[in-house]
LODREN-523219 format. One record per atom (N, C-alpha, C): residue number from 1; residue in three letters; atom name; y, z, x. Coordinates in pm, whole numbers. Atoms other than C-alpha are relative to their C-alpha. Example, Ala and Ser with C-alpha at 12.3 -4.5 7.8 and 13.67 -1.06 7.14 Angstrom:
REM LODREN-523219
+-----+-----+----+--------+--------+--------+
!   k !   r !  a !  north !     up !   east !
+-----+-----+----+--------+--------+--------+
!   1 ! ALA !  N !   -119 !      0 !     89 !
!   1 ! ALA ! CA !   -450 !    780 !   1230 !
!   1 ! ALA !  C !    120 !      0 !     90 !
!   2 ! SER !  N !   -119 !     -6 !    -82 !
!   2 ! SER ! CA !   -106 !    714 !   1367 !
!   2 ! SER !  C !    109 !     73 !    -77 !
+-----+-----+----+--------+--------+--------+
//
This chain:
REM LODREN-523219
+-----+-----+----+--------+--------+--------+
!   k !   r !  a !  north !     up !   east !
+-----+-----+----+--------+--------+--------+
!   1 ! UNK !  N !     16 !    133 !    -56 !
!   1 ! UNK ! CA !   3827 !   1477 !   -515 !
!   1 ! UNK !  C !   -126 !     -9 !     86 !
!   2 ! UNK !  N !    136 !     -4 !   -101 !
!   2 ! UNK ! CA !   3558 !   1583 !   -279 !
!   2 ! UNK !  C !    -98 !    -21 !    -53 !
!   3 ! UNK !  N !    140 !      6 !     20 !
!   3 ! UNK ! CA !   3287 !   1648 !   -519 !
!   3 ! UNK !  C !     23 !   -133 !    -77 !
!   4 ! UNK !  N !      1 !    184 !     47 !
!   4 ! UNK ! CA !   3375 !   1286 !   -673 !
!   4 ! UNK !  C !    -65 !    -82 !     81 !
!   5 ! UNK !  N !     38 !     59 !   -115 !
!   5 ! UNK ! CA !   3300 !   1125 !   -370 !
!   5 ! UNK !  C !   -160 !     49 !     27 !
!   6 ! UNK !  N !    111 !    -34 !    -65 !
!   6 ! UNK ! CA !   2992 !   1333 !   -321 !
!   6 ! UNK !  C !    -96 !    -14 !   -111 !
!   7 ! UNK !  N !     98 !     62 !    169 !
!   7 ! UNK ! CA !   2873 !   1233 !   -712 !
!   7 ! UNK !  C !    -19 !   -134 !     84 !
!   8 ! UNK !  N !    -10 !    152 !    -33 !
!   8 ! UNK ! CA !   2928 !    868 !   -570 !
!   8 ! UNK !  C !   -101 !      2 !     84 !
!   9 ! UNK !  N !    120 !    -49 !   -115 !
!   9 ! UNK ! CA !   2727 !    942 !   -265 !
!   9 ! UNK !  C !    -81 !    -15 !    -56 !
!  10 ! UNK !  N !    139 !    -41 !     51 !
!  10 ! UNK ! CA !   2464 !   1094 !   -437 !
!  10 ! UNK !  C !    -70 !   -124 !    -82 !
!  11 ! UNK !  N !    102 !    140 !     69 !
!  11 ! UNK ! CA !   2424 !    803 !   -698 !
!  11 ! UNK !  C !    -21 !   -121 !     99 !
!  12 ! UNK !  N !     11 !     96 !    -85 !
!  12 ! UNK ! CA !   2416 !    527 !   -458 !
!  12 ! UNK !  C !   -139 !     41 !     81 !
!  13 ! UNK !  N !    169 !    -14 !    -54 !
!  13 ! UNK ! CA !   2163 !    692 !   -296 !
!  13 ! UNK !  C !   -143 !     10 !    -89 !
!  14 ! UNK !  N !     95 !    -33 !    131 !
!  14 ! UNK ! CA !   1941 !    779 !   -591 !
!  14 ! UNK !  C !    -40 !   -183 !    -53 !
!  15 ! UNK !  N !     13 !     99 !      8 !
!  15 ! UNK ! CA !   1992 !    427 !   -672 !
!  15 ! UNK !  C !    -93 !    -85 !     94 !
!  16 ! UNK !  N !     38 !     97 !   -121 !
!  16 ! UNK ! CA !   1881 !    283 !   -327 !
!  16 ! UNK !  C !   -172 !     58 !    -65 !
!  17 ! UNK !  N !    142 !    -16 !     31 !
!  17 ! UNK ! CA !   1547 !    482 !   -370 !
!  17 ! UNK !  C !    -69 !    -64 !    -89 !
!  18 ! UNK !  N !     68 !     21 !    147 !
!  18 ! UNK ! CA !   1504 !    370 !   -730 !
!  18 ! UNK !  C !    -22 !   -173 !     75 !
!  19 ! UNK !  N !     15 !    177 !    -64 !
!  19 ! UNK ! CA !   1522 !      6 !   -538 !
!  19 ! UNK !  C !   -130 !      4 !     92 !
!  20 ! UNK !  N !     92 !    -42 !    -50 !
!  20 ! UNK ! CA !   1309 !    109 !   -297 !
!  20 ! UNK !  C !   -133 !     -2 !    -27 !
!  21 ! UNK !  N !    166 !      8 !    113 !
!  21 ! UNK ! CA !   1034 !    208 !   -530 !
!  21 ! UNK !  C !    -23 !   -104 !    -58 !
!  22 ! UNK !  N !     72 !     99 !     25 !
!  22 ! UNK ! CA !   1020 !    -73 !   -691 !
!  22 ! UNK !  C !     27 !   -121 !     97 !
!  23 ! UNK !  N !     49 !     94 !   -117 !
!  23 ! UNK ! CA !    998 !   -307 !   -373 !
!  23 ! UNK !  C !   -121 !     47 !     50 !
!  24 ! UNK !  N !    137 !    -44 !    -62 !
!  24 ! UNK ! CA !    712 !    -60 !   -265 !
!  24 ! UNK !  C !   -119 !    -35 !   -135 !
!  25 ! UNK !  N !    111 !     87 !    123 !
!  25 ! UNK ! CA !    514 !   -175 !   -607 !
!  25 ! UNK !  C !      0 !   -128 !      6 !
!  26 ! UNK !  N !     20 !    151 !    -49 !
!  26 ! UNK ! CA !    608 !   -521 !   -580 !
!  26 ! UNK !  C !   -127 !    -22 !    130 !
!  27 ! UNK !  N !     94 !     26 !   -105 !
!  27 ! UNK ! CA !    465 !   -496 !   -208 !
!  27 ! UNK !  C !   -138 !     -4 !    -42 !
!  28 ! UNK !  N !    152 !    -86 !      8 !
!  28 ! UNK ! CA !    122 !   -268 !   -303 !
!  28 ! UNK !  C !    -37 !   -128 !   -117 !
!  29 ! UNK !  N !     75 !    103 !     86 !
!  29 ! UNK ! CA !     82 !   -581 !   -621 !
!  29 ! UNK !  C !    -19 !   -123 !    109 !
!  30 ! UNK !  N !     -7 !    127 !    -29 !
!  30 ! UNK ! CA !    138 !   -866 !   -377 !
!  30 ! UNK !  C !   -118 !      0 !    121 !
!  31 ! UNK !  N !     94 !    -40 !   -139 !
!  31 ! UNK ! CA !    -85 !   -687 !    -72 !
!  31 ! UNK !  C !   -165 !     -5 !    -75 !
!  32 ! UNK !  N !    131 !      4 !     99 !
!  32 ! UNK ! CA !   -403 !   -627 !   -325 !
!  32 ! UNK !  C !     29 !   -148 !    -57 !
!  33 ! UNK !  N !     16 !    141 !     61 !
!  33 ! UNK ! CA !   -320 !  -1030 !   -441 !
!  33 ! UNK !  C !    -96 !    -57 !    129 !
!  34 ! UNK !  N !     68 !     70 !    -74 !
!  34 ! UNK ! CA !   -396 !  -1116 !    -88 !
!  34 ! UNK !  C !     48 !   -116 !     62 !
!  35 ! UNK !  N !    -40 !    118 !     -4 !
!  35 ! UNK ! CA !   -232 !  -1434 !    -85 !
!  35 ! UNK !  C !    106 !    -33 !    119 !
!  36 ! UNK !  N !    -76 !     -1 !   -123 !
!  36 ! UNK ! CA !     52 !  -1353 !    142 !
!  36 ! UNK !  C !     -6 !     49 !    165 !
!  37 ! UNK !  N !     33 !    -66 !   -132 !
!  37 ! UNK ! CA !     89 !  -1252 !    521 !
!  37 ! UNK !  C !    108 !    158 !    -42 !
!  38 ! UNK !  N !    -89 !   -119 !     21 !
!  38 ! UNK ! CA !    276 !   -886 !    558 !
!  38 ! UNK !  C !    130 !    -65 !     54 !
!  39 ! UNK !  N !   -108 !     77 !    -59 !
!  39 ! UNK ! CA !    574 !  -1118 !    738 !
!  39 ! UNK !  C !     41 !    -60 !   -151 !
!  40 ! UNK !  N !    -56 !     47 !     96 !
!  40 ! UNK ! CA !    610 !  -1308 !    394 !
!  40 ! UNK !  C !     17 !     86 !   -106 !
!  41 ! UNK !  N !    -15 !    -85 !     79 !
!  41 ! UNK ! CA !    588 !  -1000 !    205 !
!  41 ! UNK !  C !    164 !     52 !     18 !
!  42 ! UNK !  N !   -110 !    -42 !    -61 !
!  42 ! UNK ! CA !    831 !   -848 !    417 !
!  42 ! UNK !  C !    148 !    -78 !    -76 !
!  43 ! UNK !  N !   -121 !     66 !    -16 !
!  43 ! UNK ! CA !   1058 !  -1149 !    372 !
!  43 ! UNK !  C !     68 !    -17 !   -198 !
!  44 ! UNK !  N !    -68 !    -13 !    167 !
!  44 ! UNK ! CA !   1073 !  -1132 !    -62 !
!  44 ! UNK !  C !     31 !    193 !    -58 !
!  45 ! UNK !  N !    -77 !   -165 !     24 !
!  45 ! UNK ! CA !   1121 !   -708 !    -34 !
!  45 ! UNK !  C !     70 !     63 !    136 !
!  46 ! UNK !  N !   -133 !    -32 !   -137 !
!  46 ! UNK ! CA !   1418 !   -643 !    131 !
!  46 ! UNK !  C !     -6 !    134 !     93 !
!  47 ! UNK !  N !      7 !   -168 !    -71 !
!  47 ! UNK ! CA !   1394 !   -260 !    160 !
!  47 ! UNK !  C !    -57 !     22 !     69 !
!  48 ! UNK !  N !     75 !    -68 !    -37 !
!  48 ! UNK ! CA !   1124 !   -235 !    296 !
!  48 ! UNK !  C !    -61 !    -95 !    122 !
!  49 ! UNK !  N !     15 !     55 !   -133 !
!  49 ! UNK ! CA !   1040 !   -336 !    671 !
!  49 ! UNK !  C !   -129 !      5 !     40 !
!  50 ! UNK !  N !    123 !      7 !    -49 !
!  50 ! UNK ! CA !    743 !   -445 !    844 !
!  50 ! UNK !  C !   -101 !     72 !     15 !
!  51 ! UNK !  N !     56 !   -152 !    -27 !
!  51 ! UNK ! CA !    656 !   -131 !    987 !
!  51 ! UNK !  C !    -62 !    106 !   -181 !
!  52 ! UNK !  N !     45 !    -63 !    148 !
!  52 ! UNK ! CA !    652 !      3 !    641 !
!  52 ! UNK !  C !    -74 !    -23 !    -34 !
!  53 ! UNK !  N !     58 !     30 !     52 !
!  53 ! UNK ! CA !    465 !   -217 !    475 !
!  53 ! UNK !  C !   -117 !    -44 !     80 !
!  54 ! UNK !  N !    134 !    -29 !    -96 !
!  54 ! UNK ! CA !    169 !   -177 !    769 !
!  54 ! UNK !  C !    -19 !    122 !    -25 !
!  55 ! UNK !  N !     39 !   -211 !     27 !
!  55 ! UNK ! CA !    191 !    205 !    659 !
!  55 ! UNK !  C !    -40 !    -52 !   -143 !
!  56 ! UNK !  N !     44 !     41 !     85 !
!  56 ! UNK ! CA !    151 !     37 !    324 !
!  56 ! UNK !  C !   -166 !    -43 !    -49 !
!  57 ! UNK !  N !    127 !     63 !      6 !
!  57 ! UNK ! CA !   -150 !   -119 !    344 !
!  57 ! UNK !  C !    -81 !     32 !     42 !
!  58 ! UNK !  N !    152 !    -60 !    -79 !
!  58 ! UNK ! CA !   -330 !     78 !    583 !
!  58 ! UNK !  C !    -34 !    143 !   -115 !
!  59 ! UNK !  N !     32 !   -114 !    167 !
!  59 ! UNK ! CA !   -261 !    379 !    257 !
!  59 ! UNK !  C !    -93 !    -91 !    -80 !
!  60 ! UNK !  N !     86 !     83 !     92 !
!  60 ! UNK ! CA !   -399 !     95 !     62 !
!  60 ! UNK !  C !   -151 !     29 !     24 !
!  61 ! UNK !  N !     74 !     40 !    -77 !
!  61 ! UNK ! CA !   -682 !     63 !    253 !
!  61 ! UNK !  C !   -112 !    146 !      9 !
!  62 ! UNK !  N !     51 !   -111 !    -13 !
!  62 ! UNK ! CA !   -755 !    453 !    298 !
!  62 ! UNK !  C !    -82 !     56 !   -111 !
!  63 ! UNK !  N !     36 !    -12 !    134 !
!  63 ! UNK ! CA !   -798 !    460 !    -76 !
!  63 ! UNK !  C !   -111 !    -65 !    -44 !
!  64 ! UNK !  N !     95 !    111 !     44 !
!  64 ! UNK ! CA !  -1038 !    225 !   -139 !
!  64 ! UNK !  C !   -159 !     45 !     70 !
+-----+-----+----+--------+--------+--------+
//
């Protein structure tokens, strides 16, 4: 019963990331568009919080 619970666990989390990642591509397409502020970004990718997506962009940014 335990390691059931700890399969469950595990996918849910595996899942969240896989969400994750693609909110952090969404962001990195919508930040290189330009068009939005990081507040309205913020507000169409859930996962991923302000703070983040200022670590986002300043990576962006490093690259270039």
């Amino acid at each position: 019963m335990m390691s059931l619970f700890d399969e469950e666990q595990i996918m849910k989390m595996y899942a969240n990331d896989i969400e994750k990642e693609t909110d952090r591509k969404t962001a990195e397409r919508m930040i290189k568009k330009g068009k939005m502020t990081l507040e309205e970004i913020a507000d169409c990718v859930s996962l991923l919080s302000l703070e983040e997506l200022k670590e986002l962009e300043a990576e962006m940014t490093e690259l270039v």
